[in-house]
C-alpha positions in Angstrom: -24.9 4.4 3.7 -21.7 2.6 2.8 -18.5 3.7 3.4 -15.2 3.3 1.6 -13.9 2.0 5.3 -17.2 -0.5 5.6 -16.3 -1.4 1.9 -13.0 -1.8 2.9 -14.3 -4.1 5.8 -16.6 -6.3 3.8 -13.7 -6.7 1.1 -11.5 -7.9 4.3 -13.7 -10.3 5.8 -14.0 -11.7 2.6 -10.3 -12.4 2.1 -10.1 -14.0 5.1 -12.7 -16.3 5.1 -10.9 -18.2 2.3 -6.8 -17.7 3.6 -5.2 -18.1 6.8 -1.5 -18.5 8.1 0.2 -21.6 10.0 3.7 -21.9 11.2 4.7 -23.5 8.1 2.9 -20.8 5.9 2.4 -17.4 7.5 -0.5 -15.1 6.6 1.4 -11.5 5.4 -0.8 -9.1 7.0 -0.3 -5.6 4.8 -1.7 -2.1 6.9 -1.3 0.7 4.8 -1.6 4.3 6.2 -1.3 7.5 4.8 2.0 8.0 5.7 3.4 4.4 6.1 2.8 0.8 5.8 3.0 -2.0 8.2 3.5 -5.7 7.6 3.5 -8.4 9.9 3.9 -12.6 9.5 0.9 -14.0 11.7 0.3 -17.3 12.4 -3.4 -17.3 12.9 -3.1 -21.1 14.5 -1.7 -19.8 17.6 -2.7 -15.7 17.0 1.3 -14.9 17.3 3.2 -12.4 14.7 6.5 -14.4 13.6 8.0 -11.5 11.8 7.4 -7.6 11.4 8.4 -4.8 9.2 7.0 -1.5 8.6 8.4 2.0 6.9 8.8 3.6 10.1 12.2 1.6 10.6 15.2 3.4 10.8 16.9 2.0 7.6 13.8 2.5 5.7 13.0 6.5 7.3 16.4 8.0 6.3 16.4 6.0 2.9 15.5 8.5 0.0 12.6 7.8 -2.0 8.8 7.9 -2.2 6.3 5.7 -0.8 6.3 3.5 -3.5 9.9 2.9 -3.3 10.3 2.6 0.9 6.9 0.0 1.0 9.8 -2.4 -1.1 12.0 -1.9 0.9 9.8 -2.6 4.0 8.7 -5.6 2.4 12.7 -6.5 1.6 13.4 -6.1 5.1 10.5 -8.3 6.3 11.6 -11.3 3.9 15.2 -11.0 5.4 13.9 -11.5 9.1 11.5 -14.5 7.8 14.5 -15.7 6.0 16.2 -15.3 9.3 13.7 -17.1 11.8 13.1 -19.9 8.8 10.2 -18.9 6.8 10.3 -19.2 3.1 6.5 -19.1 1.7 3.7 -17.1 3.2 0.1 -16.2 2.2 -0.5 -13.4 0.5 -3.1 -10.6 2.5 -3.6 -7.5 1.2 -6.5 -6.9 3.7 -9.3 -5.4 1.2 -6.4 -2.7 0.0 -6.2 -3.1 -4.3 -3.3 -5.0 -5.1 -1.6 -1.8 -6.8 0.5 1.2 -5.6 2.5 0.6 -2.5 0.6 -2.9 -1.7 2.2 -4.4 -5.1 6.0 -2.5 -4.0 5.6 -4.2 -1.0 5.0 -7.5 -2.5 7.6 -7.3 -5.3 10.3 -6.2 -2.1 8.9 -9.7 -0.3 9.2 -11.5 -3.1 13.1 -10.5 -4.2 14.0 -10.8 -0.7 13.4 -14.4 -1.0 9.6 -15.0 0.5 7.3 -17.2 -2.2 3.5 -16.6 -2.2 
């Protein structure tokens, strides 16, 4: 029997066969919970996480808003601290989640902070 987590799985290992971060261009790594959602700049050369943001920040906890609206700003404040260490582009990994809902806020926040992918 197939689960949505084992579909989830297969969908993941699929995504990363074909993408993967450098130094230059880090994989963004999105983890979405039910509550919040994590992001993280990996460099799968060296296995290290450049740069991470999640929901669970202080800024982003007491800002009003739903989900939606604090996964933009977690990815706004992930593109600043890229920004900060030097990274401008990144890959793209939505990590088997559909590319809607608080995985597309997250992008669009990334994206107006100033990260290309």
């Amino acid at each position: 029997m197939i689960t949505k987590l084992n579909r989830r799985q297969n969908i993941r290992f699929r995504i990363r066969k074909k993408i993967s971060g450098t130094a230059q261009k880090p994989r963004l790594s999105v983890f979405r919970s039910n509550s919040d959602i994590y992001l993280q700049l990996i460099d799968d050369t060296t296995g290290t996480t450049l740069a991470a943001a999640s929901t669970r920040e202080k800024g982003i906890t007491a800002a009003a808003g739903n989900k939606s609206e604090k996964a933009k700003l977690a990815g706004a404040a992930l593109a600043a601290k890229a920004v900060a260490v030097g990274i401008t582009t990144c890959v793209f990994d939505r990590s088997g989640y559909l590319y809607h809902g608080r995985v597309k806020a997250t992008a669009d926040g990334a994206r107006e902070g100033g990260l290309q992918f």
